[in-house]
C-alpha positions, 0 to 999 in steps of 0.5 A: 529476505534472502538470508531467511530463506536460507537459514529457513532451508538449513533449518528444514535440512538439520531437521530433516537429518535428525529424524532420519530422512535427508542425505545421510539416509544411505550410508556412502562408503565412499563420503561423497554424496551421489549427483542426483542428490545434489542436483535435488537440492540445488533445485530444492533450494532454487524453489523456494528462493523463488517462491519467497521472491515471488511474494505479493506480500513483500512489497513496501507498506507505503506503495500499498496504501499509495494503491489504495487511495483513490485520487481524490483523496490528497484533495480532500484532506486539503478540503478539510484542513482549509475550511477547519483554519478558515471557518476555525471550526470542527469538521464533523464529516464530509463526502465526495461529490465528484469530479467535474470539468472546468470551463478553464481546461481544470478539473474541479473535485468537489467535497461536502463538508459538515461543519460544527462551531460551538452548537451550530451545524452547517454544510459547506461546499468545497470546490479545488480547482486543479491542473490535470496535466501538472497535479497542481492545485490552481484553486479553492473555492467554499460555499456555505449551503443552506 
């Protein structure tokens, strides 16, 4: 990231320097460049390594979708894979019921699910039992509903 941003600032400089505007506008009889002009492009420089660092938009695609998924979600897929090899059957769509606490001390997410095998449609309830102080699923419990 770092060497893009440098060869972007070098890239801005040539042109720059092409067109008439940059550190060769005043002709210095002596070669050397005057220090308020070095001190404006270390600054220069320093802006916008900052501002590229700063970006919101650099962070990993995968922490990004980790922030995004509710957390519920690992639960549900696993709602989803279990019934579909248990029932051998298509699931069709399901919804989010809630999370509701256990007489036990875990806490239970629960899911509908759709169900289609050959030309039947059917809802089953989906109850996973976890332990909210190790995130480890303790249980799995399906209802088939009327």
């Amino acid at each position: 990231m770092l060497g893009f941003v440098y060869g972007l600032i070098v890239a801005i400089g040539e042109k720059l320097n092409k067109i008439g505007f940059g550190f060769r506008l005043f002709n210095y009889p002596t070669g050397r460049i005057p220090m308020p002009i070095m001190k404006w492009k270390k600054w220069f420089i320093a802006a916008i390594t900052l501002i590229a660092l700063a970006d919101p938009t650099a962070s990993s695609a995968a922490a990004a979708s980790a922030r995004l998924q509710p957390e519920y979600a690992q639960w549900g897929r696993q709602a989803v894979d279990y019934t579909s090899q248990e029932y051998k059957a298509e699931v069709v769509d399901y919804a989010y019921e809630g999370r509701y606490p256990s007489v036990d001390g875990n806490v239970e997410y629960r899911f509908r699910l759709w169900v289609r095998k050959a030309s039947r449609e059917y809802a089953i309830r989906v109850a996973v039992s976890v332990n909210p102080s190790t995130g480890e699923r303790v249980g799995l419990k399906l209802t088939e509903l009327q």
